[in-house]
Backbone bond lengths (Angstrom), bond angles and torsions (degrees), N, CA, C in turn:
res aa  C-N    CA-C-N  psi(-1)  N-CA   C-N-CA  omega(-1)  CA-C   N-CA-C  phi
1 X - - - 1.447 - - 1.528 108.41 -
2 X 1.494 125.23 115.84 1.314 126.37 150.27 1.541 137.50 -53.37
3 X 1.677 92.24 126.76 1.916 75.42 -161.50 1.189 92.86 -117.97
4 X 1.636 131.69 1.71 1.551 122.13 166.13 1.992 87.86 -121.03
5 X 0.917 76.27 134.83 1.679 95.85 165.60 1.551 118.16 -100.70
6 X 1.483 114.87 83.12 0.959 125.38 176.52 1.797 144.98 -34.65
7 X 1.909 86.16 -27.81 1.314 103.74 158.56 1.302 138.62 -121.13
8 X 1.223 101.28 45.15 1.758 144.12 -170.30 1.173 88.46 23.05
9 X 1.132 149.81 42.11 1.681 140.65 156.25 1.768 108.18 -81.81
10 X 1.412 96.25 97.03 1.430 91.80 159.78 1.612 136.27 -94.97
11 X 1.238 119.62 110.38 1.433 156.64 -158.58 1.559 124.04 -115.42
12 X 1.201 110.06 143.93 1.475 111.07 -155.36 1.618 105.89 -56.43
13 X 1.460 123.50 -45.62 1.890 117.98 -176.12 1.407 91.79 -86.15
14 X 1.383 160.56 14.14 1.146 147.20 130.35 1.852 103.38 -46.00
15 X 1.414 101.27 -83.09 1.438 113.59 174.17 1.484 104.86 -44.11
16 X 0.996 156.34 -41.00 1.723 137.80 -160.87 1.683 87.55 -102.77
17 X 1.241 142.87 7.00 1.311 149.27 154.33 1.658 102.72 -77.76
18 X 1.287 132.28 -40.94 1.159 116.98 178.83 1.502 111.72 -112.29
19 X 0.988 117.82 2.01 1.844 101.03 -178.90 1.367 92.50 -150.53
20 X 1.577 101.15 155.65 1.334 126.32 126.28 1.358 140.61 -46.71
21 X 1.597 141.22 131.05 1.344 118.28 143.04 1.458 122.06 -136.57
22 X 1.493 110.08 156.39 1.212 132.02 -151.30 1.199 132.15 -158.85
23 X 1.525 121.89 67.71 1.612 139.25 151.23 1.926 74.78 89.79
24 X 1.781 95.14 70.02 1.509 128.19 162.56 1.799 102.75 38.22
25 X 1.353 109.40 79.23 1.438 133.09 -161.11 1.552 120.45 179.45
26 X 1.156 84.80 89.70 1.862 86.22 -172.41 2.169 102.95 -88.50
27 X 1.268 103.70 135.67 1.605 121.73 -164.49 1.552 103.54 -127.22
28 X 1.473 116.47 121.39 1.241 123.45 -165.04 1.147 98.30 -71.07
29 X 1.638 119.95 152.81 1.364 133.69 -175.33 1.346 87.63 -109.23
30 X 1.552 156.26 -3.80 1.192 132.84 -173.80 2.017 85.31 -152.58
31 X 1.504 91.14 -172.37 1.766 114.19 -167.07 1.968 89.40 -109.48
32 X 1.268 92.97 113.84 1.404 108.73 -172.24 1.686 103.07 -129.83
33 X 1.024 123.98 104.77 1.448 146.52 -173.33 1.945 99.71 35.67
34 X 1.008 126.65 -97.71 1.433 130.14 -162.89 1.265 102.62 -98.48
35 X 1.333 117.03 -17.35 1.869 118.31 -174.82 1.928 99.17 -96.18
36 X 1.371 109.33 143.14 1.490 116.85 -166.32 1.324 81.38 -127.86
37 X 1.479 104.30 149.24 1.895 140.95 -171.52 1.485 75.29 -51.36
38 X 1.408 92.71 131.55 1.865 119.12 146.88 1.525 103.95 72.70
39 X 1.692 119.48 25.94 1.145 141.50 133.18 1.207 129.34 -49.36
40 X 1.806 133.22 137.31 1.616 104.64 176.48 1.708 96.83 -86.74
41 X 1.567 120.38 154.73 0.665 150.64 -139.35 1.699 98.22 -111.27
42 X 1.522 132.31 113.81 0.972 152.11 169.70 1.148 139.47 77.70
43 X 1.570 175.69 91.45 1.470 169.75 50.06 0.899 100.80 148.17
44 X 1.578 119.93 143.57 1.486 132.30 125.95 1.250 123.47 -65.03
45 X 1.676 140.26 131.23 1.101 127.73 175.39 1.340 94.20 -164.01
46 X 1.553 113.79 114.01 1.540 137.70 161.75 1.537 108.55 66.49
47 X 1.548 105.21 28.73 1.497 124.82 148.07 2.055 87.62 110.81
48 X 0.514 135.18 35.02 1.864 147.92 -168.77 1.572 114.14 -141.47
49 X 0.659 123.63 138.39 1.611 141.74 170.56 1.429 98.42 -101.11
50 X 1.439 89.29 109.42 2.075 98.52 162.59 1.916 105.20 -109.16
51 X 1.387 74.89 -158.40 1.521 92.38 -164.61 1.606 109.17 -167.67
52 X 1.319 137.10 125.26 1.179 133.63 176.75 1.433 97.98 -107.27
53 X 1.667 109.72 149.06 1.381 123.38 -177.77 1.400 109.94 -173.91
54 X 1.200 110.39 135.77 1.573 111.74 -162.99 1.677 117.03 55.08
55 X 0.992 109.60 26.10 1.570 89.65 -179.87 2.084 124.45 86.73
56 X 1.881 88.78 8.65 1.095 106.21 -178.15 1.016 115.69 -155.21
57 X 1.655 119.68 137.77 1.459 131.05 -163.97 1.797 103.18 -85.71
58 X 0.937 128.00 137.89 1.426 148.17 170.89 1.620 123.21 -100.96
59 X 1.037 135.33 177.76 1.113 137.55 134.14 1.369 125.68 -82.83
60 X 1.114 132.50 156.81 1.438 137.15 -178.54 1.853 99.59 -80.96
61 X 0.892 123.14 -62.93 1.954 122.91 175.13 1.910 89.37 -62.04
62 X 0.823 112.44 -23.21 2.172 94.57 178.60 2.005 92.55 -64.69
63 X 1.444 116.17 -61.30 1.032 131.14 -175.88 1.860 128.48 -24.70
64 X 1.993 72.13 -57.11 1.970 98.23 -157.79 1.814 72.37 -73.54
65 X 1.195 129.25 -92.29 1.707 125.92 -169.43 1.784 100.56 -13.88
66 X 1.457 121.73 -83.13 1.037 97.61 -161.89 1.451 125.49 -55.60
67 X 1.437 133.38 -20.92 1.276 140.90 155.72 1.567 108.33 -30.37
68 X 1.055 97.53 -72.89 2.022 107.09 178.88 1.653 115.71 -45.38
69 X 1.624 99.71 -59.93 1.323 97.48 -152.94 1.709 111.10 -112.16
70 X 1.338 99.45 3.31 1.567 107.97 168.45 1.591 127.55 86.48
71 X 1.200 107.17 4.08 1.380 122.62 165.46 1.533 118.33 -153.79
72 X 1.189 132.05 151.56 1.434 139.52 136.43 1.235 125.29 -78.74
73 X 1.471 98.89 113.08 1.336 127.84 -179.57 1.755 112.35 -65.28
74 X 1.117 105.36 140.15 1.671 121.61 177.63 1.463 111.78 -54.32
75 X 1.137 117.66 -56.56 1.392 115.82 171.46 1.414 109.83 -69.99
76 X 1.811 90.29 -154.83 1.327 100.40 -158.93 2.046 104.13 -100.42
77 X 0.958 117.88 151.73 1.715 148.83 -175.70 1.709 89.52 -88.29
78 X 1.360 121.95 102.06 1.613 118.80 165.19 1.493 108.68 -108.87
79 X 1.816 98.08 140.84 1.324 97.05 165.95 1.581 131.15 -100.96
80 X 1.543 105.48 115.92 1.407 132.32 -154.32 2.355 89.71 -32.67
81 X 1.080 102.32 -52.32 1.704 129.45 -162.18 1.578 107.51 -77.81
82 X 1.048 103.82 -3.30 1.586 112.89 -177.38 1.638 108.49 71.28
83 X 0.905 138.87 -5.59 1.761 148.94 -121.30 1.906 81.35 -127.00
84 X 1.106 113.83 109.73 1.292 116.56 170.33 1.594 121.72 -87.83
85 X 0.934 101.15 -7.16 1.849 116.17 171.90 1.652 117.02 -110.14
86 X 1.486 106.38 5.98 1.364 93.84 165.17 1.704 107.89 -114.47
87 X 0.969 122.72 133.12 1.714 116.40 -159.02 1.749 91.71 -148.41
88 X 1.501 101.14 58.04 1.558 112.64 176.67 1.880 91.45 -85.32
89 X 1.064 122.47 142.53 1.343 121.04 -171.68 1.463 130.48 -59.29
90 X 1.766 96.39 -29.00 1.318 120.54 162.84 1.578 131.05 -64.88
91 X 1.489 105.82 -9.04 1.386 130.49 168.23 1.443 108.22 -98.39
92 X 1.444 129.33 4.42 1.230 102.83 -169.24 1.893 103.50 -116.31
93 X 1.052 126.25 155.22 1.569 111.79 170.64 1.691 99.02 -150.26
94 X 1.570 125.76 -168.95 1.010 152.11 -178.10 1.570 116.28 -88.65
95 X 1.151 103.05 113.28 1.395 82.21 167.66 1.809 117.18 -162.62
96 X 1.504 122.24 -175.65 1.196 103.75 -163.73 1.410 102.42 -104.83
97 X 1.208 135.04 169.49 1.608 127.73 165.94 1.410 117.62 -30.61
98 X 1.259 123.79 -50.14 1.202 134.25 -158.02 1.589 105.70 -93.12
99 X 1.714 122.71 -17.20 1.012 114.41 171.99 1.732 107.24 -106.48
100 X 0.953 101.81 5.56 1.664 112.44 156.55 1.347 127.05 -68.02
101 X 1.929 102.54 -39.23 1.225 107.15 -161.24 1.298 87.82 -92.01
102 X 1.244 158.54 -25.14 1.533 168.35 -160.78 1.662 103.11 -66.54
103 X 1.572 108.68 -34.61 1.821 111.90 -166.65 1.537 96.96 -124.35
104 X 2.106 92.66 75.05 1.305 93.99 171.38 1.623 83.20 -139.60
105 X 1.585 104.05 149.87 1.310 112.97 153.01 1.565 134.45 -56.78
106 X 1.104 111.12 169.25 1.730 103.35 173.51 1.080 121.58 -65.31
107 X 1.491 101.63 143.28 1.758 97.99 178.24 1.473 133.70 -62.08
108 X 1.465 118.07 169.51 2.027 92.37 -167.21 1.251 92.96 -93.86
109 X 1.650 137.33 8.50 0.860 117.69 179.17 2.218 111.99 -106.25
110 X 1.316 105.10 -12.69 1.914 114.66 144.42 1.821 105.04 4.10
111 X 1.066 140.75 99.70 1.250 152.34 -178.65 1.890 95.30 -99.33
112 X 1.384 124.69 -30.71 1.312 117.74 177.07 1.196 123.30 -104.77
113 X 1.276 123.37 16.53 1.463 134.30 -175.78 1.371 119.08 46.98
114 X 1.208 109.42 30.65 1.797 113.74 168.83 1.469 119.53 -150.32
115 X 0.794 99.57 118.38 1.591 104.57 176.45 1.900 132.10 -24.89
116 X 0.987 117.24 108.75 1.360 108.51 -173.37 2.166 121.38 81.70
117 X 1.278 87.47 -1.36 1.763 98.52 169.44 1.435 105.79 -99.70
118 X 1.401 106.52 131.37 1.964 109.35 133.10 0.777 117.12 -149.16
119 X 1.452 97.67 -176.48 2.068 117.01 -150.55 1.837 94.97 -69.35
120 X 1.249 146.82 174.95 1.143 134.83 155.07 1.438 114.74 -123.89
121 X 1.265 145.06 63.41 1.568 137.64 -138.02 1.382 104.25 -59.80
122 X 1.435 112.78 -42.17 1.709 78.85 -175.54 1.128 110.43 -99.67
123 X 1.372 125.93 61.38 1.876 131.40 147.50 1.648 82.07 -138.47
124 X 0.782 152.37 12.89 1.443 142.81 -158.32 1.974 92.56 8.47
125 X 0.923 103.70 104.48 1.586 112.55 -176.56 1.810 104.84 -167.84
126 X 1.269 114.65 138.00 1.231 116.53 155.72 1.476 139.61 -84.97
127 X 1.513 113.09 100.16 1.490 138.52 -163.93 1.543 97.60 -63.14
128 X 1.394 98.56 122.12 2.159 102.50 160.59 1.834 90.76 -109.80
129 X 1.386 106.14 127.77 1.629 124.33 151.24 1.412 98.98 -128.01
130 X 1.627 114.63 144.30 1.298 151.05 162.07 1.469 129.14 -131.32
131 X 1.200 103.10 127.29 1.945 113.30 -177.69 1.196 92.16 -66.21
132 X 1.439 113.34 154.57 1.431 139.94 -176.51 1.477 102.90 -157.70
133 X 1.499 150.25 151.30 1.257 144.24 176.91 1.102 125.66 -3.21
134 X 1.927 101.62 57.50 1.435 100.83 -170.84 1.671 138.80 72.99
135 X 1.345 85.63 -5.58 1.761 93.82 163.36 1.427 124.34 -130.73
136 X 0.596 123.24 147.37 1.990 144.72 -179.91 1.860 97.05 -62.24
137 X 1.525 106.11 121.40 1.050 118.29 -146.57 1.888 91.12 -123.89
138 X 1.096 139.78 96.68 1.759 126.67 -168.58 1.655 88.20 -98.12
139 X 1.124 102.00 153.28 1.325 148.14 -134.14 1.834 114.65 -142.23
140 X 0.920 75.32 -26.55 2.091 92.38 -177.77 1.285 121.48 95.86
141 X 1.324 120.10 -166.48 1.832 115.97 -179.25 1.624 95.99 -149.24
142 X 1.683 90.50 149.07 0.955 99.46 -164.65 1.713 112.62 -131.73
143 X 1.268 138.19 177.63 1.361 149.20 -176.97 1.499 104.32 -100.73
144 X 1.324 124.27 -33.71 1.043 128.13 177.22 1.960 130.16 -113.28
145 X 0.910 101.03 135.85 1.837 97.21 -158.81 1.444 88.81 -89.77
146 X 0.975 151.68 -5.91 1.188 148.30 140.71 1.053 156.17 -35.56
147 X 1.716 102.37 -52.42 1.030 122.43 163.51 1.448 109.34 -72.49
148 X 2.266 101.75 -42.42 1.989 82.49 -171.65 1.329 118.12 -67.20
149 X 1.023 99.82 -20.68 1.954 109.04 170.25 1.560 102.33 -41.14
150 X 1.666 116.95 -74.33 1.082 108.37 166.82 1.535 144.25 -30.15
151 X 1.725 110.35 -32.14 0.849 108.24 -177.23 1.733 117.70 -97.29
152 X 1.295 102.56 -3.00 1.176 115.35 177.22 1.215 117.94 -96.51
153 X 1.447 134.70 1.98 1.296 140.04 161.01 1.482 97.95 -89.05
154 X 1.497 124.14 -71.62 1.072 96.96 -171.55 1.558 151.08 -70.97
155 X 1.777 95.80 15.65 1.450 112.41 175.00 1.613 92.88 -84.63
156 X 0.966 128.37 -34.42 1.596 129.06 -153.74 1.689 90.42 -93.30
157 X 1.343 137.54 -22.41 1.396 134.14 168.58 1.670 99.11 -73.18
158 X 1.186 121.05 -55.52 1.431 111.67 -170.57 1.545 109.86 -83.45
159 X 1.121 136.65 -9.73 1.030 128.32 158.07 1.522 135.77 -99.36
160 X 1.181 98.93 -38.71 2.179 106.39 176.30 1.670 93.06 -88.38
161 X 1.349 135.23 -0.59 1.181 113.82 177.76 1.478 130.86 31.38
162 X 1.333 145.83 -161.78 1.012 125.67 153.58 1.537 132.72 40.28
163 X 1.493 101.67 -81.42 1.663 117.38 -171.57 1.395 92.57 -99.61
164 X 1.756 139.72 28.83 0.882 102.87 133.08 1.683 151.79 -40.32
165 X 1.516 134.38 140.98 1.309 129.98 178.18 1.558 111.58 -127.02
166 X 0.704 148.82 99.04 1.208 146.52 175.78 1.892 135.96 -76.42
167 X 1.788 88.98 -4.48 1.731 86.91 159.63 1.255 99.75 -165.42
């Protein structure tokens, strides 16, 4: 069993050469510097699970995907659940920056408790904006937060498709 990959290509029987995985938990199959066989396999750091290999830090969901599906993809690895520490495989998919940024919850800083609304003081009206190819997309203002709610889901259904998120 190779335990440095000389041509830093990491590849699916490279990866099933060194780990286990198990309900999105990869577990070393061998004693790799400070981590011992049947250890889980890599760090917490700034709410993410990494992983160093070859001389290069990874993500832990970059990992579990290429494990499964046999390559690492160029873009970005989104998690379907928003949950960046759960990297069950069935949580993981493809996606582009921009449809990454689409399947996020509200921000903690949201003053109207809905995603994609704010207050507008001088119309006293509730503003819907939505990203679209990278640009800020208005939506109109409204009297009722309800409705822009309404209208702000279904811009984010017809447009983020997919990676729609709605809170």
């Amino acid at each position: 069993m190779e335990l440095i990959n000389k041509n830093h290509i990491i590849d699916k029987n490279y990866l099933h050469n060194l780990f286990d995985y198990k309900d999105g938990i990869l577990y070393w199959k061998i004693n790799k510097g400070r981590a011992k066989k049947g250890s889980e396999a890599g760090c917490l750091s700034k709410g993410r699970k990494l992983i160093k290999l070859n001389q290069k830090i990874y993500g832990v969901h970059r990992i579990i995907f290429c494990y499964h599906n046999g390559f690492l993809p160029n873009s970005d690895i989104d998690h379907i659940d928003c949950n960046p520490l759960n990297n069950k495989i069935e949580n993981l998919r493809i996606a582009s920056d921009s449809e990454n940024r689409f399947n996020t919850k509200k921000y903690k800083i949201n003053t109207s408790g809905y995603k994609n609304i704010n207050w507008d003081k001088s119309r006293n009206k509730w503003e819907v904006k939505i990203n679209v190819n990278n640009k800020k997309i208005f939506l109109g203002r409204y009297d009722d937060i309800e409705l822009a709610d309404l209208v702000a889901i279904m811009a984010r259904e017809k447009y983020h498709k997919q990676f729609a998120n709605h809170g």
